[in-house]
N, C-alpha and C positions, 0 to 999 in steps of 0.2 A: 504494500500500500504506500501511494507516495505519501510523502509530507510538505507542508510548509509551514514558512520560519519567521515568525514573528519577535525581531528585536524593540524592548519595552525598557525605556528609562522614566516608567510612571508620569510619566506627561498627560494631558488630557488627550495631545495628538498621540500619542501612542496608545491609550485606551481605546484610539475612535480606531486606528489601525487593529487592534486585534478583533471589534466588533466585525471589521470589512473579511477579516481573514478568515472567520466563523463563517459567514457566508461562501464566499469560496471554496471554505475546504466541505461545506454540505452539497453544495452542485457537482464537486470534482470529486468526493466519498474516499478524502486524504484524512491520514493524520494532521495534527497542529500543535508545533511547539513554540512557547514562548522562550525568549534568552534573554536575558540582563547582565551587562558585562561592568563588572565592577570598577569602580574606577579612581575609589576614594572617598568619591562626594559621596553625601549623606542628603537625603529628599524626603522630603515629605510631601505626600502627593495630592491631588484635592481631595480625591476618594477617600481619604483618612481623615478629613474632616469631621467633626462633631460622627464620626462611629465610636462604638464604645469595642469593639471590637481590636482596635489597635491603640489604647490607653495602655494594656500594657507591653502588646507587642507591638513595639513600633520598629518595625526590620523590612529590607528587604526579603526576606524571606516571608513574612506575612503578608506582607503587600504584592507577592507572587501568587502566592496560595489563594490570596483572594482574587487576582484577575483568572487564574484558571478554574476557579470554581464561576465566575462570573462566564466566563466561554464554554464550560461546560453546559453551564444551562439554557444556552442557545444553538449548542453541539450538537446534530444531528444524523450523526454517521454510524452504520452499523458494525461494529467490532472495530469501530475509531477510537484513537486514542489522542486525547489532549494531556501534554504534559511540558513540564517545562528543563531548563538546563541555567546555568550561571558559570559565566567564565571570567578571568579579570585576564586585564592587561589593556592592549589600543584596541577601542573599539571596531575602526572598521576591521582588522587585522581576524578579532576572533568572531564578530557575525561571519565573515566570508570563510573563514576555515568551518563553523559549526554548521554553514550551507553546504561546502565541500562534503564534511563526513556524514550529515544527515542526506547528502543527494537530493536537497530541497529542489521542487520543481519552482519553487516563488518565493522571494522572500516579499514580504508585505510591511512597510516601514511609515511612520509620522514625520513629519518634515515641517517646519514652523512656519517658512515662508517669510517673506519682507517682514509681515505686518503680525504681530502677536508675540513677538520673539520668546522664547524658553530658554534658560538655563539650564538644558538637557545634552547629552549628548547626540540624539537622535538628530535631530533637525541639523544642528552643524557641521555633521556628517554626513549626511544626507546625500552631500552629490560626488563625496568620494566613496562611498559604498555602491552608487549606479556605478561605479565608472572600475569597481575591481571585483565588483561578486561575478559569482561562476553561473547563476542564473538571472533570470528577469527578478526586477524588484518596482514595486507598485506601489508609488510614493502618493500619501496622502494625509491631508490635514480636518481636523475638527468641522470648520465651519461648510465643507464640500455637501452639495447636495448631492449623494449616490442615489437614493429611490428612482423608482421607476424606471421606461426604458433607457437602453444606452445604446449611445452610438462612437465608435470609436475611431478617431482620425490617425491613421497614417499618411505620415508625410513623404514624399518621394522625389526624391532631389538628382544629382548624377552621381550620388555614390552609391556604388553596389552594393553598401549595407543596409539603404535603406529599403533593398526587395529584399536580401535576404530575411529580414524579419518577418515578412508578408505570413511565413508560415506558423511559427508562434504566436503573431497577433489573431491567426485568423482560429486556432485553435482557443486562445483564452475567451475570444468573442464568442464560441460556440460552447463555451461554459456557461456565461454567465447571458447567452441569449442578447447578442449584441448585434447591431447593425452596423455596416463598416464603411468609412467615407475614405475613398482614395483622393489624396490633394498630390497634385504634382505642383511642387516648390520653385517658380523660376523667378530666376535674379537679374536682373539690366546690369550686363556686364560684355569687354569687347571678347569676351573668349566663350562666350557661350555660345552652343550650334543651334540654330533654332529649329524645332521639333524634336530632338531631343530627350527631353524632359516627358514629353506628350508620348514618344515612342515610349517608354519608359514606363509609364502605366497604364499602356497598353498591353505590354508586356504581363503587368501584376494582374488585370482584367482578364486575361487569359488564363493565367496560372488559378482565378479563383473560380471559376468556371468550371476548369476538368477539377476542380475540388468540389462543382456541384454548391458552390459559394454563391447562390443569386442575391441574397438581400445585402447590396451594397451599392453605391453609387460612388461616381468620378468627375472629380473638376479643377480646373487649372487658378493658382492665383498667384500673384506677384509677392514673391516673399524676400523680397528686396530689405525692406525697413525694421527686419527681423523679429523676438520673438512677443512683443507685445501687438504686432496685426494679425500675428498667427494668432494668437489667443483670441482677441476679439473676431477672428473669422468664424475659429471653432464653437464659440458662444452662438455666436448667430448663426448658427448653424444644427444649434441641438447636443452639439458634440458634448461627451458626458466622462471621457476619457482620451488622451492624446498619448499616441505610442510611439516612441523615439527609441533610437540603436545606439548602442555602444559599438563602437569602433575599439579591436584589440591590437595594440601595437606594441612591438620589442620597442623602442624610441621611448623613452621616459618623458621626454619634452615634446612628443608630438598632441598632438589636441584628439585626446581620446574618444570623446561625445559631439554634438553638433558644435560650431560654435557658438550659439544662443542657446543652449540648453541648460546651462547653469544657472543664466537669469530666468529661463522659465520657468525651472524648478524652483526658485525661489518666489517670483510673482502670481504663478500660476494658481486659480483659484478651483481647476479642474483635477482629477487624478493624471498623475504621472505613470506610463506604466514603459518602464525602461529595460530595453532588451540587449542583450550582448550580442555580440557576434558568432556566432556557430555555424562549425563545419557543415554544410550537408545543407537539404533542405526540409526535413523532419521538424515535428515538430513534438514539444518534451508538453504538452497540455492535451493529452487523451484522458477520456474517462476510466 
């Protein structure tokens, strides 16, 4: 049974992250583990507020026990299992090794964003964990509206990372019953080919077709001004989730993610859902 890997530094966006995880791992009929990677600091969460529950235990170790009993009772998977794990040292360091040895298919994480800021380590990490975990990770904050339907923007630019994800998106959109909006990304520049870009998701059109992929649509927009037009396109558009690729490179100094995707992880008031690059074109979200 797979699993996925919810890391919690007791933040209210890390609460709202394991509530999203709960949901996914009942559509996908995965395990679900929480992690808390110690770090020193000492927190008090809101959820500890006026309970009398943690008067005396006031630990992380209580304050675990209690988010898993909190996802247990929204857990709805048969011979699933909800549990958690604690590891110290650099945060992104040991979420990405406890994805490694768990073989998580997702890790599912809170991110603070511009506006709300946390004294957590979640969120401040947030866009070096996309950019080093060994699977997709689906960044999300408190204030998101997830209900109802969703529709999920892939963007498609000239790099070949951005189809090879085509097949992982299109698998997590068939989890959670999603509608998929192909954007091909062109930029006013003297080195662009024109049609190009167009050939390009015509290309992914294809590819989701012989997948029997009908409920999705395709359109082209000027993503020149970067990633606050993208956001407000995907608003007005319904979009409920934006899916973006990690790019894997031996070059330490090369720009591993979009170049606007660190600011859109941070401003972005939609879900993030950030995919690595992978060999092949398989996809790791079956049921």
């Amino acid at each position: 049974m797979k699993r996925i890997l919810v890391p919690v530094d007791f933040s209210e966006n890390s609460v709202f992250a394991v509530d999203i995880a709960v949901r996914i791992a009942n559509s996908l009929k995965s395990k679900l583990r929480l992690m808390h990677v110690r770090t020193g600091k000492q927190y008090f969460p809101d959820f500890a507020k006026d309970n009398p529950r943690f008067i005396i235990e006031d630990n992380d170790e209580a304050y675990m026990a209690h988010l898993v009993d909190r996802a247990k009772a929204r857990y709805d998977v048969e011979n699933g299992v909800v549990d958690y794990k604690f590891r110290q040292g650099n945060v992104v360091k040991e979420i990405t090794n406890q994805a490694h040895y768990d073989d998580s298919i997702i890790i599912v994480c809170g991110t603070h964003g511009v506006s709300g800021f946390e004294d957590r380590w979640i969120g401040s990490n947030a866009y070096r964990l996309v950019s080093n975990a060994p699977c997709p990770v689906l960044a999300v904050r408190k204030e998101m509206d997830v209900s109802g339907e969703h529709k999920i923007l892939i963007p498609i630019d000239s790099q070949k990372v951005s189809r090879m994800i085509v097949p992982n998106v299109t698998g997590f959109a068939k989890i959670i019953n999603a509608k998929l909006l192909i954007v091909g990304v062109t930029r006013r520049s003297r080195w662009s080919i024109p049609g190009l870009i167009a050939a390009y998701v015509r290309q992914v059109e294809r590819f989701l077709r012989k997948s029997y992929i009908d409920d999705f649509e395709s359109q082209m927009i000027d993503g020149t001004e970067g990633p606050k037009d993208m956001l407000d396109y995907a608003k007005s558009h319904g979009v409920t989730i934006i899916a973006l690729p990690v790019k894997r490179s031996g070059n330490p100094f090369e720009n591993v993610f979009y170049p606007f995707a660190n600011e859109l992880l941070n401003m972005s008031d939609l879900p993030v859902l950030a995919i690595p690059e992978f060999e092949g074109s398989g996809t790791i979200f079956v049921r």
